[in-house]
One Martini backbone bead per residue (centre of mass of N, CA, C, O) as a GRO file, in nm:
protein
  394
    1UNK     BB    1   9.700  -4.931   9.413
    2UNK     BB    2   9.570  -5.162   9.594
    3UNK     BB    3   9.781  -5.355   9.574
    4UNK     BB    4  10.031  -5.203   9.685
    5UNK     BB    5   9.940  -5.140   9.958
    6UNK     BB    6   9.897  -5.434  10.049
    7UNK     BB    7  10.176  -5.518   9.994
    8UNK     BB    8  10.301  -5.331  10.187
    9UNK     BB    9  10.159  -5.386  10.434
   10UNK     BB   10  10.285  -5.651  10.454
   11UNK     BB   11  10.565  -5.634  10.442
   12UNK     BB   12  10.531  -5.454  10.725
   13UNK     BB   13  10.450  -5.700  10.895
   14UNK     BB   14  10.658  -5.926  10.827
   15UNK     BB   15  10.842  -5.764  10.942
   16UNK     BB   16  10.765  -5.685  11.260
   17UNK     BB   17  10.774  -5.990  11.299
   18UNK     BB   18  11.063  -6.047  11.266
   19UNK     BB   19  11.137  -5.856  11.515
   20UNK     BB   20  11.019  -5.979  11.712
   21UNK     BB   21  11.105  -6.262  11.723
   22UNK     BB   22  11.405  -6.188  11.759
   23UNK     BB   23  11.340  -6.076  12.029
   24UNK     BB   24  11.307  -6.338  12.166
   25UNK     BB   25  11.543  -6.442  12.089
   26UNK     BB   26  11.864  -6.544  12.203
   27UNK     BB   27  12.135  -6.359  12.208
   28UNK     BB   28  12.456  -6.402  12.076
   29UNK     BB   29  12.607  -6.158  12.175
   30UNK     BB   30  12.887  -6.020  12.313
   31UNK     BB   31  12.669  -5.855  12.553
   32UNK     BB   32  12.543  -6.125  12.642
   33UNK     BB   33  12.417  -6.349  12.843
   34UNK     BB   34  12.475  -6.698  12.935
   35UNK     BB   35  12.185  -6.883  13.014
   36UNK     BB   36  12.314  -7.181  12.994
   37UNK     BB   37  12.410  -7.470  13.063
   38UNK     BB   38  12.666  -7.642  13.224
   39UNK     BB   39  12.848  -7.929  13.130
   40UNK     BB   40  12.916  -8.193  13.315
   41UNK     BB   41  13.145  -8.475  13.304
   42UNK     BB   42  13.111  -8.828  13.492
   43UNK     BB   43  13.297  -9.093  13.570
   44UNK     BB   44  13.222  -9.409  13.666
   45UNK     BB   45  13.187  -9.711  13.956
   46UNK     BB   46  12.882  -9.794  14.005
   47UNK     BB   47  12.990 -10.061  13.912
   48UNK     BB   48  13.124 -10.377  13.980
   49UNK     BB   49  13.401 -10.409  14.174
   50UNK     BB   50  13.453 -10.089  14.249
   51UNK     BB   51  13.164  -9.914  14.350
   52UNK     BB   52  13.263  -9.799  14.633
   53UNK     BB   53  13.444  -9.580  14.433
   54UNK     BB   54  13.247  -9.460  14.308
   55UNK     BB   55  13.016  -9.347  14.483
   56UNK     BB   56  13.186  -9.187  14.669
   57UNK     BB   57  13.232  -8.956  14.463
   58UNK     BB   58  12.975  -8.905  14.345
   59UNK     BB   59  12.886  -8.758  14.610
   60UNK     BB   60  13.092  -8.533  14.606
   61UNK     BB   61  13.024  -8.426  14.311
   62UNK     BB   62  12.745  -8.353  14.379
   63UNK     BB   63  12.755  -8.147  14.614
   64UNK     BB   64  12.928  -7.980  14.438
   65UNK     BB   65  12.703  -7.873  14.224
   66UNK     BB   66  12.475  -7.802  14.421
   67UNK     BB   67  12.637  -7.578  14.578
   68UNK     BB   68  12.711  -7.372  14.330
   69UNK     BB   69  12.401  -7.339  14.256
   70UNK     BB   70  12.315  -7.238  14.512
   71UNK     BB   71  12.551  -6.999  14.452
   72UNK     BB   72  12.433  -6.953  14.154
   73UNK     BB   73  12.681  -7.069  13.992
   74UNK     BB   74  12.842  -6.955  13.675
   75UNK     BB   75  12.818  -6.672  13.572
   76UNK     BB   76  12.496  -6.728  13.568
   77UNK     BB   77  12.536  -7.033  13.564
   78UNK     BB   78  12.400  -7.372  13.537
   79UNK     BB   79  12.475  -7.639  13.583
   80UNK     BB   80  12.554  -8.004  13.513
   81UNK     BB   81  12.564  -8.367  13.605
   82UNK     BB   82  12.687  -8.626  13.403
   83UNK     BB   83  12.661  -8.987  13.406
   84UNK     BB   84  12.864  -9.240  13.419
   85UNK     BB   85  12.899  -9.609  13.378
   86UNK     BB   86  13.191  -9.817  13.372
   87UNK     BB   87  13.171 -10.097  13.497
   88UNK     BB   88  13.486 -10.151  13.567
   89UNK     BB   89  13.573 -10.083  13.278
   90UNK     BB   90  13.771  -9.935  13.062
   91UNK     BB   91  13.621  -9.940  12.753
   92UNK     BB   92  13.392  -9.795  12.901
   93UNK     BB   93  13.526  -9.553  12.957
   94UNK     BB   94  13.599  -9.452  12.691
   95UNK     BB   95  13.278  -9.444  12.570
   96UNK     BB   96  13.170  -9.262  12.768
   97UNK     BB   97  13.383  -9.017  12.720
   98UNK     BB   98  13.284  -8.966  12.427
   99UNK     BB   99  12.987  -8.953  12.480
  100UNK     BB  100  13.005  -8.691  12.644
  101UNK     BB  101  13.170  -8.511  12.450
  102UNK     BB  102  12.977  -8.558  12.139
  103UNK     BB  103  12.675  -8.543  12.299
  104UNK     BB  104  12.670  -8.372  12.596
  105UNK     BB  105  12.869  -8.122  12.568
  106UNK     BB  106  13.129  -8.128  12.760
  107UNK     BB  107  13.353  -7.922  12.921
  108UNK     BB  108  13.422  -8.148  13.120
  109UNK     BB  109  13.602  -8.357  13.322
  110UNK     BB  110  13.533  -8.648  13.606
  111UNK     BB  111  13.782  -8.858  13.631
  112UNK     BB  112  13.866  -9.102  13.778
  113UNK     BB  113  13.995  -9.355  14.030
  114UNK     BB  114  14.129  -9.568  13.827
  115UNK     BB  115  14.413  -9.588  13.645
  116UNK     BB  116  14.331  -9.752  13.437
  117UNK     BB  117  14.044  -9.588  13.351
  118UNK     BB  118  14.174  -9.329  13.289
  119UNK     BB  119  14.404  -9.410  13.071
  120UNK     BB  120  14.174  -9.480  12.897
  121UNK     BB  121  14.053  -9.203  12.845
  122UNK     BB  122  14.258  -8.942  12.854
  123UNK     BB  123  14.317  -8.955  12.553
  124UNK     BB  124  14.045  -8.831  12.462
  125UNK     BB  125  14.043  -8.568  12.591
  126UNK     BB  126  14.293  -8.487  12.416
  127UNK     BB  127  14.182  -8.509  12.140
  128UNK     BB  128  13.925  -8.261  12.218
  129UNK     BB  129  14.016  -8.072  12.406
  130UNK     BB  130  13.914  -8.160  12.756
  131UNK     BB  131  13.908  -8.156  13.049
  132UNK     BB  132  14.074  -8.323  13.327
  133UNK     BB  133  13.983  -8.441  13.632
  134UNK     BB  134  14.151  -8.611  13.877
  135UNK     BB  135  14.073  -8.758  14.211
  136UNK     BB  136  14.245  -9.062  14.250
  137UNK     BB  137  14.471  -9.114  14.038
  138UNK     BB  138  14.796  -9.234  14.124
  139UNK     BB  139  14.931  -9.247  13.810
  140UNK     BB  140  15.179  -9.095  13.682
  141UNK     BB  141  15.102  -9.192  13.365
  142UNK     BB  142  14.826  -8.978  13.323
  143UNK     BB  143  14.920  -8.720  13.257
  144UNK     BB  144  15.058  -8.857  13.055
  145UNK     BB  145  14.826  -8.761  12.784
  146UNK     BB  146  14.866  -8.419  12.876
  147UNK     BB  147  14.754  -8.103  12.893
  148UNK     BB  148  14.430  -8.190  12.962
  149UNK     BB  149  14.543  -8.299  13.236
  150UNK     BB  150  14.450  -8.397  13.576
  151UNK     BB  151  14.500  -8.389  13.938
  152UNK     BB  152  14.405  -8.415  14.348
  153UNK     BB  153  14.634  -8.626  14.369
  154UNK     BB  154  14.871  -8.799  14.409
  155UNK     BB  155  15.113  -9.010  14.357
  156UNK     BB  156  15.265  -9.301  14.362
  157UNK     BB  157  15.564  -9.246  14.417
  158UNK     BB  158  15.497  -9.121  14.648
  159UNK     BB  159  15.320  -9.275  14.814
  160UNK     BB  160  15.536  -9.552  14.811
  161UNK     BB  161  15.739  -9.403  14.974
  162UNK     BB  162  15.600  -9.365  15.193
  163UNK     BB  163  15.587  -9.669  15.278
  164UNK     BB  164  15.873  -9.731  15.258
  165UNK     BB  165  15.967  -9.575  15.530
  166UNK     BB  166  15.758  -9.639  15.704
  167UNK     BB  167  15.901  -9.972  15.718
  168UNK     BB  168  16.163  -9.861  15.805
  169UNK     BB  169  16.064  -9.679  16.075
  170UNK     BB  170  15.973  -9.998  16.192
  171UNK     BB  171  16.172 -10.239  16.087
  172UNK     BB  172  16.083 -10.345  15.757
  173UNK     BB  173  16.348 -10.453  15.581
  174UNK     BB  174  16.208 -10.705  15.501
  175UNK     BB  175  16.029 -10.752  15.183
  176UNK     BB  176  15.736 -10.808  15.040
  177UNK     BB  177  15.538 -10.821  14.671
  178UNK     BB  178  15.179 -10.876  14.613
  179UNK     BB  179  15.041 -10.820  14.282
  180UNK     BB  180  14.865 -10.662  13.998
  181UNK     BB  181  14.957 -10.701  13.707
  182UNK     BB  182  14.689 -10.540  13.527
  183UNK     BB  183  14.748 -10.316  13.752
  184UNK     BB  184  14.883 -10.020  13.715
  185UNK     BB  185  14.855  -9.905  14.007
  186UNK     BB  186  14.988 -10.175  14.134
  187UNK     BB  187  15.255 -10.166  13.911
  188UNK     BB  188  15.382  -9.898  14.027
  189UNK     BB  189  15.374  -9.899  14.361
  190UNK     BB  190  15.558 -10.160  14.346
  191UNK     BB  191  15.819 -10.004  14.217
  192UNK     BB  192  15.850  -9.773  14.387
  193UNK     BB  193  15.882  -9.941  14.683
  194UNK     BB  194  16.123 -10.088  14.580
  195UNK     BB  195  16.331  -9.849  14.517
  196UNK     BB  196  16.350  -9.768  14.799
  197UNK     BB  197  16.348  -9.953  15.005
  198UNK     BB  198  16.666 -10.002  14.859
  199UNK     BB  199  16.758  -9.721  14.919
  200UNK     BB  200  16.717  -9.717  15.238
  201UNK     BB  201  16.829 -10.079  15.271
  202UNK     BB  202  16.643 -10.254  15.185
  203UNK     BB  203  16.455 -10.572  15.114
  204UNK     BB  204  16.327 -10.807  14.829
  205UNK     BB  205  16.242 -11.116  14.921
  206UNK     BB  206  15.962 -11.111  14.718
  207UNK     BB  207  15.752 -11.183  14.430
  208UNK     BB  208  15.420 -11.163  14.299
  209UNK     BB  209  15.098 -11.252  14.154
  210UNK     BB  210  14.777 -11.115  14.064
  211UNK     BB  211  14.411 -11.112  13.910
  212UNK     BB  212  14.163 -10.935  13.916
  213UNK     BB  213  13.932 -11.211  14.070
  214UNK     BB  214  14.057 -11.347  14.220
  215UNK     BB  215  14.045 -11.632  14.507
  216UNK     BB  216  14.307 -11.797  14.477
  217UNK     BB  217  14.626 -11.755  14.678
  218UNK     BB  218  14.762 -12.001  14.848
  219UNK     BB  219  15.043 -12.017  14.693
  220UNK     BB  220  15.198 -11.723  14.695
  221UNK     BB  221  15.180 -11.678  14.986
  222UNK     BB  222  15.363 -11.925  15.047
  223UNK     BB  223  15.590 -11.835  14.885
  224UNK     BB  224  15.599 -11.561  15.092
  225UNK     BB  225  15.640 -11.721  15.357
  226UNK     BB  226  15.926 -11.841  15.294
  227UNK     BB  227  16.092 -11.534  15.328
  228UNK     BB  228  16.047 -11.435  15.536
  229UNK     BB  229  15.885 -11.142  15.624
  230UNK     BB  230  15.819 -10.856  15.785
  231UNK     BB  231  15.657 -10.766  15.518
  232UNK     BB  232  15.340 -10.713  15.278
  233UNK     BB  233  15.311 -10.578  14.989
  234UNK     BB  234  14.916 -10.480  14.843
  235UNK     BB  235  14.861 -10.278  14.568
  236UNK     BB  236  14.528 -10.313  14.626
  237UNK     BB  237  14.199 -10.366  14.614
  238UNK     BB  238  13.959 -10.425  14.847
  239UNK     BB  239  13.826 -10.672  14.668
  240UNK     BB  240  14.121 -10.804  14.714
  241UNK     BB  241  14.258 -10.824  15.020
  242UNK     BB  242  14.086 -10.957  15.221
  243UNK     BB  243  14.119 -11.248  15.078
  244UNK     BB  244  14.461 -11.216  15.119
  245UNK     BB  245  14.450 -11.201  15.440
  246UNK     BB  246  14.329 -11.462  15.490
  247UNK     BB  247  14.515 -11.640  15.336
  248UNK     BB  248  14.763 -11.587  15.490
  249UNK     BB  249  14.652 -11.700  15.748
  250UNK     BB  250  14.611 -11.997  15.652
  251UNK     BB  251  14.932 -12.024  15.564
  252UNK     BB  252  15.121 -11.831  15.786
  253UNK     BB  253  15.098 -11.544  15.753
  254UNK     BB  254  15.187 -11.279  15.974
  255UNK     BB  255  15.294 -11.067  15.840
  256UNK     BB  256  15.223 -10.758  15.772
  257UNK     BB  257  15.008 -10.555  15.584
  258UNK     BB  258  15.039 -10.344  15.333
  259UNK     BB  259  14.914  -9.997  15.157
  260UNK     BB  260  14.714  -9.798  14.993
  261UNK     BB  261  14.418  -9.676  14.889
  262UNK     BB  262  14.310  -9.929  14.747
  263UNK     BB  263  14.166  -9.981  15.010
  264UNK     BB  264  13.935  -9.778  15.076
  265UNK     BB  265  13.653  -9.923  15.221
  266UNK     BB  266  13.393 -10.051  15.398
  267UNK     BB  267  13.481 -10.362  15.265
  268UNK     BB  268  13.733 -10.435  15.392
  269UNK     BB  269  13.708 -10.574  15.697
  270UNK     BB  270  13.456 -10.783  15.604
  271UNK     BB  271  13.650 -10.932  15.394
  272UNK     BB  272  13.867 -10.980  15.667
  273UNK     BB  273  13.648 -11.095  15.882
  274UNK     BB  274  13.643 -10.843  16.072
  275UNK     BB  275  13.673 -10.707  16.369
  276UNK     BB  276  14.009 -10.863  16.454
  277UNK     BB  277  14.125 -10.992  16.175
  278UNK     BB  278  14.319 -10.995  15.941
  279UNK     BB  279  14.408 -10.723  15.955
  280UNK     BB  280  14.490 -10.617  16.217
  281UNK     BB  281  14.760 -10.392  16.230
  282UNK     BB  282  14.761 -10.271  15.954
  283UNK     BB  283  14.850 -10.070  15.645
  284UNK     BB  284  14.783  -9.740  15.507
  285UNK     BB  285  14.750  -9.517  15.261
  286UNK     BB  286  14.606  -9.169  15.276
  287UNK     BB  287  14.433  -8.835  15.187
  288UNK     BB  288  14.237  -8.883  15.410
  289UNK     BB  289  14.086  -8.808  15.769
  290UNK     BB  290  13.809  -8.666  15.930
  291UNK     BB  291  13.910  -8.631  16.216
  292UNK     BB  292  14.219  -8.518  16.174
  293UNK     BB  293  14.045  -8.261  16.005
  294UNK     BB  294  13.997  -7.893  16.115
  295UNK     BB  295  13.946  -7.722  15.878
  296UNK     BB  296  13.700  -7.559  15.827
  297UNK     BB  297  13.585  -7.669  15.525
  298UNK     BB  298  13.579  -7.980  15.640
  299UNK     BB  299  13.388  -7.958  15.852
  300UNK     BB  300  13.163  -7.843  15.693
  301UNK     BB  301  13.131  -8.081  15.497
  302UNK     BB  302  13.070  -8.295  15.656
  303UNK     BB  303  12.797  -8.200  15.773
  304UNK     BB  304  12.699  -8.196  15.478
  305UNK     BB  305  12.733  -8.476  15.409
  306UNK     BB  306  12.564  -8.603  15.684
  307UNK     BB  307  12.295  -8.413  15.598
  308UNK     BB  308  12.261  -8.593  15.295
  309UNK     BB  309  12.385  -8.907  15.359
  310UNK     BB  310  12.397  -9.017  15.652
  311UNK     BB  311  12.778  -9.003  15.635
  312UNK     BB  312  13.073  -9.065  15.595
  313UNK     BB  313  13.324  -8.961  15.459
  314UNK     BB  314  13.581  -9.056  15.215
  315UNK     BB  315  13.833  -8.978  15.069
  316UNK     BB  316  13.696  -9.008  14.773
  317UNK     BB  317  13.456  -8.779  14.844
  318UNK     BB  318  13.662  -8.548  14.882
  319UNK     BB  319  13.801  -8.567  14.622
  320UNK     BB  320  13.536  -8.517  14.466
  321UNK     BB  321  13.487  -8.284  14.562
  322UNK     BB  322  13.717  -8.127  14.463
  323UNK     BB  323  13.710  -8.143  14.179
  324UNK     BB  324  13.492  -8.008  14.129
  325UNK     BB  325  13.571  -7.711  14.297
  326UNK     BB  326  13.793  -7.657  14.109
  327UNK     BB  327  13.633  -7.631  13.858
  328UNK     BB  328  13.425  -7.423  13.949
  329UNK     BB  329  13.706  -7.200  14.003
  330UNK     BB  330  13.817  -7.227  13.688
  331UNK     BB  331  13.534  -7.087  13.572
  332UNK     BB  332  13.547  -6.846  13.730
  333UNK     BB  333  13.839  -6.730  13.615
  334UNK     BB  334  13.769  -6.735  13.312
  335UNK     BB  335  13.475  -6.664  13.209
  336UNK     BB  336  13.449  -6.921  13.077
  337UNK     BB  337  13.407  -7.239  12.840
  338UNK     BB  338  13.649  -7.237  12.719
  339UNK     BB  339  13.853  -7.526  12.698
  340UNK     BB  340  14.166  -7.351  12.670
  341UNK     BB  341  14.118  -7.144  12.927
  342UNK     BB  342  14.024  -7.396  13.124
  343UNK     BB  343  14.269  -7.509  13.137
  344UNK     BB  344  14.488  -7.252  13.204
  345UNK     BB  345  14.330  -7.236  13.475
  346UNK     BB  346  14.380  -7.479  13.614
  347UNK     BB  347  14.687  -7.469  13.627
  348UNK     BB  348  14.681  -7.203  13.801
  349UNK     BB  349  14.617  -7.370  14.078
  350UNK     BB  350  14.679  -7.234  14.403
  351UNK     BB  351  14.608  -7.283  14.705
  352UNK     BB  352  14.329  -7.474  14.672
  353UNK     BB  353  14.084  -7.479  14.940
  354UNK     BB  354  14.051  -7.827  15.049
  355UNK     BB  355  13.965  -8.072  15.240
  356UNK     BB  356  14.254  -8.248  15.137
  357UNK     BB  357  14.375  -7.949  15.140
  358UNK     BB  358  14.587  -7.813  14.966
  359UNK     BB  359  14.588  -7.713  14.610
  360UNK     BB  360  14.900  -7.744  14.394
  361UNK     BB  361  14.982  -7.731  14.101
  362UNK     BB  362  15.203  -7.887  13.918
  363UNK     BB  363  15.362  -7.921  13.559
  364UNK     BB  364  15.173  -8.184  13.570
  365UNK     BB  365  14.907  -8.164  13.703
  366UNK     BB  366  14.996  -8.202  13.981
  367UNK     BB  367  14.943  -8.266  14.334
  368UNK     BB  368  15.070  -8.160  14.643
  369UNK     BB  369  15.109  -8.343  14.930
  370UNK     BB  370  15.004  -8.541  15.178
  371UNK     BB  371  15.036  -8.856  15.377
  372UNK     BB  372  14.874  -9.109  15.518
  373UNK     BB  373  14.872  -9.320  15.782
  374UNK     BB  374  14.646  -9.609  15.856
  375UNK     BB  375  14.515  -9.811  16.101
  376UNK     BB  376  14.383 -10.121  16.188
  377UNK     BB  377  14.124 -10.083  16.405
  378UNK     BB  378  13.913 -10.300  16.366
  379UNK     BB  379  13.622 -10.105  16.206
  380UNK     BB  380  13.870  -9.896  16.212
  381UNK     BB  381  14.061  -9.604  16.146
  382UNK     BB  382  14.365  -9.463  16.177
  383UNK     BB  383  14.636  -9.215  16.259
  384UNK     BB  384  14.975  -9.288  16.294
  385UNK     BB  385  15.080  -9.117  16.048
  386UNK     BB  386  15.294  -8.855  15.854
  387UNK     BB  387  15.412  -8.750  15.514
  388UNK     BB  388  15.599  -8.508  15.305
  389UNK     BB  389  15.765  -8.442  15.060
  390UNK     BB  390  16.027  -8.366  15.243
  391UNK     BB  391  16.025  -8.605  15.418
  392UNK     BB  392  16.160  -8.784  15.158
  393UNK     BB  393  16.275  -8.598  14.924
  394UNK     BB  394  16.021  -8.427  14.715
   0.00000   0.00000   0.00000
């Protein structure tokens, strides 16, 4: 008899004990609130050609990030962003974002900057359904890897449509186009600005190529000086446009170069010589420009921006801001992290208040928006012009 009570009172203790542990862990019933982290994952060029595109990006997307958990985070749960960097390199793009994936259990992806490493990128996300959302590869063909792609940018169609306007109501009729082969990005805005301008009335008096490192293009140049053009359009970014603005002007070619957002960087004008160098009265178009942009979101966004980093945020930084600030607010709307809820959620975003102005997806998953066109006047760039989708026809 005293072996069976001692058996019993075991028995009823080691219950005890394992009802109170059970009370201990974390219920995953779905009654209970889940408070763990919510992973966000983020790939950029914080190294490489083009680091001062991927570190600008990041700074907007980290401010977004620290914002939403100071305000309390979503649905009751903190952020995370994990950063990769993809070292300016598509196929390192390509393993970081596997990698994000499967590894740090990303519910959402934010990246990139540039169309070739997005494009590289692009299709791991649609094959795993985890939402990815580009703040500013403008090549149309990013989110054609899927319905789980999105971007809070402009087109390059419409981008480039944009500029070949400008050239033509400049009176810019005879133009040239001096492209990057190898750049998705830089061969889309060239084929775009070429169908337009001569859809305008005017014509591409010549057209040349180089590749992302090149340093020598006085050959090209040349060749491109000689077909007299009122303008020339240079589709890269501004790792090398200083180099080819440089070189340009000592080969002969006086006419101005024009340019898309991948002109946007501090790193520009110092590459063309500083300030009244070969860029002087040259244009780009670009998504945003802080002095121009008045409304409150915008100007808050700024005083935050240079009282954490010090800096005047860039396009690229406001971008990044969007992009983060639009997923947080598609987490919110979604009320889980379920992936597949979680992309229906951003699809479904309609006039949300971005710092670089209104962002409403259309049925491809781009945002519809103005785009501004920007002159370099010294060691500043200005508004000189800005352009709707409705004033080009689009």
């Amino acid at each position: 008899m005293k072996r069976m009570v001692n058996a019993t009172t075991a028995a009823l203790c080691i219950g005890l004990a394992l009802m109170w542990l059970g009370g201990c862990k974390k219920s995953t019933s779905s009654g209970d609130q889940d408070t763990s982290e919510i992973i966000v994952g983020e790939y950029a060029s914080l190294t490489g050609t083009t680091a001062t595109f991927g570190n600008s990006t990041h700074r907007g997307t980290q401010m977004a990030i620290d914002d939403a958990n100071a305000a309390g985070g979503v649905n009751g749960r903190k952020l995370r962003l994990v950063t990769e960097d993809d070292q300016s390199k598509p196929d390192i793009a390509r393993t970081v974002v596997t990698r994000l994936i499967t590894q740090e259990k990303a519910v959402a992806i934010l990246g990139e900057v540039a169309s070739t490493r997005s494009m590289a990128a692009a299709p791991v996300c649609q094959q795993y359904k985890v939402p990815m959302i580009s703040p500013s590869s403008t090549n149309p063909a990013v989110t054609d890897a899927g319905d789980y792609i999105f971007r809070v940018c402009f087109t390059d169609d419409f981008q480039a449509a944009v500029v070949a306007h400008f050239a033509y109501d400049q009176g810019f009729r005879k133009v040239a186009i001096f492209k990057d082969i190898k750049n998705d990005y830089s061969v889309a805005f060239a084929a775009n600005f070429g169908a337009e301008i001569k859809r305008l009335g005017g014509t591409v008096a010549a057209e040349q190529f180089f590749q992302e490192g090149d340093t020598d293009f006085k050959a090209q140049l040349t060749t491109l000086a000689s077909a007299k053009p009122d303008a020339v359009l240079v589709p890269g970014y501004y790792s090398e446009v200083g180099t080819i603005a440089r070189q340009a002007r000592e080969v002969g070619l006086k006419a101005p170069l024009l340019g898309g957002d991948g002109w946007d960087s501090p790193k520009l004008v110092p590459g063309a010589g500083g300030p009244g160098g070969a860029l002087e009265g040259c244009f780009f178009s670009n998504h945003y420009f802080s002095s121009e942009l008045k409304e409150e979101v915008t100007q808050t966004f700024l005083g935050a921006f240079r009282k954490k980093y010090q800096l005047d945020p860039d396009a690229l930084a406001a971008l990044g801001y969007d992009a983060a600030r639009l997923l947080v607010d598609a987490l919110k709307r979604a009320g889980t992290t379920d992936r597949a809820k979680l992309r229906d959620a951003i699809a479904a975003t309609k006039d949300f208040p971005g710092v670089t102005g209104k962002i409403t997806l259309d049925a491809k998953r781009n945002a519809r928006k103005a785009a501004l066109i920007l002159k370099v006047e010294g060691d500043k760039f200005r508004v000189y012009k800005s352009y709707t989708p409705e004033q080009i026809g689009q």
